[in-house]
C-alpha positions as a Markdown table, in Angstrom:
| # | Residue | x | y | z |
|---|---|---|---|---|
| 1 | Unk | -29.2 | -188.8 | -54.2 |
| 2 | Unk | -30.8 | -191.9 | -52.9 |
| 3 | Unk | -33.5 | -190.4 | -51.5 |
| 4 | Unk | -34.5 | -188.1 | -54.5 |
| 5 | Unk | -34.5 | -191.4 | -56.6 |
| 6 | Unk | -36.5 | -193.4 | -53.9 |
| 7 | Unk | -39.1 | -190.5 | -54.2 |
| 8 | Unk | -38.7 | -189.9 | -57.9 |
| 9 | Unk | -39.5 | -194.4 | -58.3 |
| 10 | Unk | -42.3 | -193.8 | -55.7 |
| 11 | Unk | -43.7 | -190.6 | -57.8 |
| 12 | Unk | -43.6 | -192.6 | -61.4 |
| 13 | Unk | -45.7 | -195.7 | -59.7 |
| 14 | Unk | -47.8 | -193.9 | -58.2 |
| 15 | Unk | -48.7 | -192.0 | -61.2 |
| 16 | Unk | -48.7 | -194.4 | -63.6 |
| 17 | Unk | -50.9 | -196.6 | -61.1 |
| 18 | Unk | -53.5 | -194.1 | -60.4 |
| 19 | Unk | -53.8 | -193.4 | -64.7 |
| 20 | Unk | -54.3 | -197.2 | -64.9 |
| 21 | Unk | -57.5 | -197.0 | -62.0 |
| 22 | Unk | -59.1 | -194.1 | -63.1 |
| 23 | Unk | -59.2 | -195.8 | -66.6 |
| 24 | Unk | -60.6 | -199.0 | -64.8 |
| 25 | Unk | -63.0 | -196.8 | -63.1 |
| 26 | Unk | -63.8 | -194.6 | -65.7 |
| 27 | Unk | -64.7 | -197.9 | -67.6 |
| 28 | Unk | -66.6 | -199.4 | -64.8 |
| 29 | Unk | -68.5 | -196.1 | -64.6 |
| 30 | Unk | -69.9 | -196.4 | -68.2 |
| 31 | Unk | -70.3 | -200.4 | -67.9 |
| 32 | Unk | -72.2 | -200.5 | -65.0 |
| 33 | Unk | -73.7 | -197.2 | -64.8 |
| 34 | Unk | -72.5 | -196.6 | -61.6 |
| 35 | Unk | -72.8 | -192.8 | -60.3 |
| 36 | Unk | -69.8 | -190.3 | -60.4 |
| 37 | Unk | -69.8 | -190.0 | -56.6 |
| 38 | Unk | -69.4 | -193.5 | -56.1 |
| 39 | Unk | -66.0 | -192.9 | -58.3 |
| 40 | Unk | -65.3 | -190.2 | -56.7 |
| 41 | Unk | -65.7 | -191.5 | -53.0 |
| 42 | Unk | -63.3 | -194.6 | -54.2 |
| 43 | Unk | -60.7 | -192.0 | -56.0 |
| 44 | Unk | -60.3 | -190.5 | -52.5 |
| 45 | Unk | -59.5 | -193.8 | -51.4 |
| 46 | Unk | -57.1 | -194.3 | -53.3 |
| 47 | Unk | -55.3 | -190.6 | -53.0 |
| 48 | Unk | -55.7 | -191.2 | -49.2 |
| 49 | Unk | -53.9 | -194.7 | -49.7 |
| 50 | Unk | -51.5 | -193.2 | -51.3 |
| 51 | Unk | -50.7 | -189.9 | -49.2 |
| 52 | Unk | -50.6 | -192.5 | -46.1 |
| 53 | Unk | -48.2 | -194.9 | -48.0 |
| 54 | Unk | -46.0 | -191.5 | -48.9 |
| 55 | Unk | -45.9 | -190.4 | -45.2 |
| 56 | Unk | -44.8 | -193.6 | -44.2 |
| 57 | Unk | -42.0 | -193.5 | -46.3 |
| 58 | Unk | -41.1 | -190.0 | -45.4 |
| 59 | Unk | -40.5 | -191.4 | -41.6 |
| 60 | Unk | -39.1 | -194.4 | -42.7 |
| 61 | Unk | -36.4 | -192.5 | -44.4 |
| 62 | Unk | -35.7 | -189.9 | -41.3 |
């Protein structure tokens, strides 16, 4: 049970952070004109960051 809930925590912060950046990116893409594959190149950033942060707390838990 506790790690379903330490992955079900991790899941609903990592969603609810990545909704909250591409909102701040989707604005800073209209407010400074910046081009979609500059937000893309920074979303995979940020999906990388997370998948490494994930892994880490798969062998952490192991």
């Amino acid at each position: 049970m506790g790690t379903n809930y330490l992955f079900h925590r991790y899941y609903l912060v990592m969603k609810s952070s990545a909704e909250q950046l591409f909102s701040v990116l989707f604005d800073l893409s209209f407010s400074y004109h910046l081009s979609i594959f500059y937000i893309i190149h920074l979303w995979e950033a940020v999906a990388f960051y997370s998948s490494t942060v994930l892994q880490l707390l798969v062998l952490t838990l192991q």
